[in-house]
N, C-alpha and C positions, 0 to 999 in steps of 0.2 A: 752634851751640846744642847743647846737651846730651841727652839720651835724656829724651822727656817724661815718662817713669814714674818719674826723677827729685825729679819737681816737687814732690810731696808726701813729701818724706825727713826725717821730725823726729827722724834720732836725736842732734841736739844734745842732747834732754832727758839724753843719759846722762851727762853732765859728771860726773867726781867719783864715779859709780857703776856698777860695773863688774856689777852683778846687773839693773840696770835697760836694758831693750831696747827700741824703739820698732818697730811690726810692722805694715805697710798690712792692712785686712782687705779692701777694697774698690775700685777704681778704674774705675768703668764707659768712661773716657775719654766724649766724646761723642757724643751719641745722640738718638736720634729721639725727642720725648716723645710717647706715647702711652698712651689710659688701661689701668688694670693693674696688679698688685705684680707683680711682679719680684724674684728675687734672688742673690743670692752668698752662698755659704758659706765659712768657714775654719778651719781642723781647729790646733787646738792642736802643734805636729809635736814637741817637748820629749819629752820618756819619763817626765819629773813635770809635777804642776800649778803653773800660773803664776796670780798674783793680778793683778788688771786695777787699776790704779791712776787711769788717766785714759783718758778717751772722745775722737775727735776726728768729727765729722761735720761733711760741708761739702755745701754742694748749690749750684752752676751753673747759670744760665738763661740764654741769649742772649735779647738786645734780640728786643718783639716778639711772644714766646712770651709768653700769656696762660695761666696753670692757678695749678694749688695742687698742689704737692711734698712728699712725704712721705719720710720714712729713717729708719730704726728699724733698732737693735741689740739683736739677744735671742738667748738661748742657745737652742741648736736643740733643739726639744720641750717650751719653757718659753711660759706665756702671757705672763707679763711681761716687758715689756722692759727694757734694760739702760739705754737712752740713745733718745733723737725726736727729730729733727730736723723741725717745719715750714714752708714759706713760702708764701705766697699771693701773687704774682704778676702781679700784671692790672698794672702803670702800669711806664714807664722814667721816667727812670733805670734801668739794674737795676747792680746787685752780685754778686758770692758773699755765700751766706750759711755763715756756719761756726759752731762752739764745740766748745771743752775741755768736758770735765764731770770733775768728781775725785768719784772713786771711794771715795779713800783707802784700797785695800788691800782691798775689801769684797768683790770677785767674785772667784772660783777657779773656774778651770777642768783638768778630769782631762786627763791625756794621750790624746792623740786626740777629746777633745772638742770640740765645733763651737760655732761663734758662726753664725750668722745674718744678714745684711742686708738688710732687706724696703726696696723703692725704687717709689713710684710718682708717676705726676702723672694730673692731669686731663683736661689739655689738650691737642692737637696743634700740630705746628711740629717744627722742626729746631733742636735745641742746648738740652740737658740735659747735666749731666754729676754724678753722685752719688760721694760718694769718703765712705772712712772708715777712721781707724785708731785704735789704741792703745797704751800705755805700760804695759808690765808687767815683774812682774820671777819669776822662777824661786822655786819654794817646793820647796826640798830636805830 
């Protein structure tokens, strides 16, 4: 089996566009939930601005684990956010929860500018796991 930081590798999106990148911002692997934000940051590392075209957020619960999970993408020092991810949690079955969001072109960010990703849950247990990327392309 493969290197699991693998797992979440979308740069298929780039078919056909050689300006178009796909960029993890986030991968907590998993983790203990426990109440509390949390976060990870990602610094733009380009020497121009990139326009954010699509969001990707996904959030993990193993079976069991009772809470409500939060994930939010926002530029760091901005109130608003870019993209939220929530679930509430209490019954199995469980799943991943994930979603795209399309941007269309609408966010830019500066060289060395940061994104943000705020991560919490509720509840206690073992097996969370919060992940997030996106799809941008180079503005020259």
């Amino acid at each position: 089996m493969g290197d699991d930081r693998d797992i979440f590798n979308f740069g298929f999106f780039n078919i056909g566009d050689d300006r178009m990148k796909t960029e993890n911002i986030l991968n907590t692997g998993r983790l203990i939930a426990a109440p509390g934000f949390k976060f990870g940051l990602w610094s733009n590392p380009e020497d121009h601005a990139i326009r954010i075209h699509k969001t990707y957020l996904w959030i993990g619960i193993d079976i069991h684990v009772q809470c409500d999970a939060h994930l939010e993408l926002r530029y760091n020092g901005e109130a608003a956010p870019i993209d939220i991810l929530q679930w509430d949690h209490y019954s199995n079955p469980i799943q991943p929860v994930g979603r795209w969001t399309d941007h269309r072109g609408m966010f830019e960010l500066a060289p060395g500018g940061e994104l943000i990703m705020w991560y919490m849950s509720t509840g206690y247990g073992f097996g969370m796991h919060f992940y997030g990327a996106m799809h941008y392309e180079s503005v020259q």
